[in-house]
Steps between C-alpha positions, in 0.01 A plus 500: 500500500344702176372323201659525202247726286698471151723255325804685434711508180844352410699468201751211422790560238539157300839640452666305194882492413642502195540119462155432660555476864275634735610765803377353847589666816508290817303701784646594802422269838265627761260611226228334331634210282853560648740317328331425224558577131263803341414723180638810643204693548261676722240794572408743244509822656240809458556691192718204352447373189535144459839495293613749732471259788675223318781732428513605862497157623733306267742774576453519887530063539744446248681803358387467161327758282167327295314613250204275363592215285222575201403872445219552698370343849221309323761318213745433872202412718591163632162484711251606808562304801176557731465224756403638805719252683778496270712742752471355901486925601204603313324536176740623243453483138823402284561665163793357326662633191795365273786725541833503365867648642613857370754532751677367804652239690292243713552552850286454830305823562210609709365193760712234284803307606576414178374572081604258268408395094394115467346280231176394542598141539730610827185696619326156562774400788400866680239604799317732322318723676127596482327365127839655289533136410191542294621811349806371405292209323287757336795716377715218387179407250483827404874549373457130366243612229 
């Protein structure tokens, strides 16, 4: 078994209709956190940008084209997510952004049986997976303000 020499890098779309729902995508079984509900993110990639990874993975788990919510990835910067233990595979580091729908209609994409908009008080009744409860939290603050 090799140790894990780096925390790796993922990005999390807090993807936000137009009347203020919020896009999860339920994650296939036999994975990690199968069956539970998830921001539909994952790994940037090497010579990705950021935004360029939330557009790839919004569009790849739910068949929606993103753009940031605010201007610039600082303004739609929802927060850094760095617990070591926050994912049970190995040490990634979350980066979640506000984002909002250009295009598209939800539908289950990559690793995800299903993609679906809900308000924040039908969130509560969901597994969750990994911390995106506490992103959720920290987004739903943000677009309270």
């Amino acid at each position: 078994m090799t140790t894990q020499k780096n925390a790796y890098v993922d990005v999390n779309p807090v993807i936000v209709t137009s009347d203020g729902k919020i896009v999860l995508a339920k994650r296939i079984k036999g994975i990690v956190e199968g069956g539970k509900w998830h921001l539909p993110g994952g790994r940037v990639q090497v010579k990705e940008t950021l935004e360029g990874a939330l557009k790839r993975l919004a569009f790849a788990k739910t068949n929606l084209k993103v753009e940031l919510f605010y201007h610039s990835l600082k303004e739609s910067l929802v927060g850094i997510y760095d617990d070591p233990d926050r994912d049970p595979r190995e040490h990634v580091i979350s980066i979640a952004f506000l984002c909002r729908i250009v295009d598209g209609e939800t539908k289950a994409g990559t690793k995800v049986d299903e993609a679906k908009s809900f308000a924040k008080r039908d969130i509560k009744s969901l597994e969750v997976a990994f911390d995106h409860w506490k992103v959720i939290e920290d987004a739903s603050s943000m677009l309270s303000k």
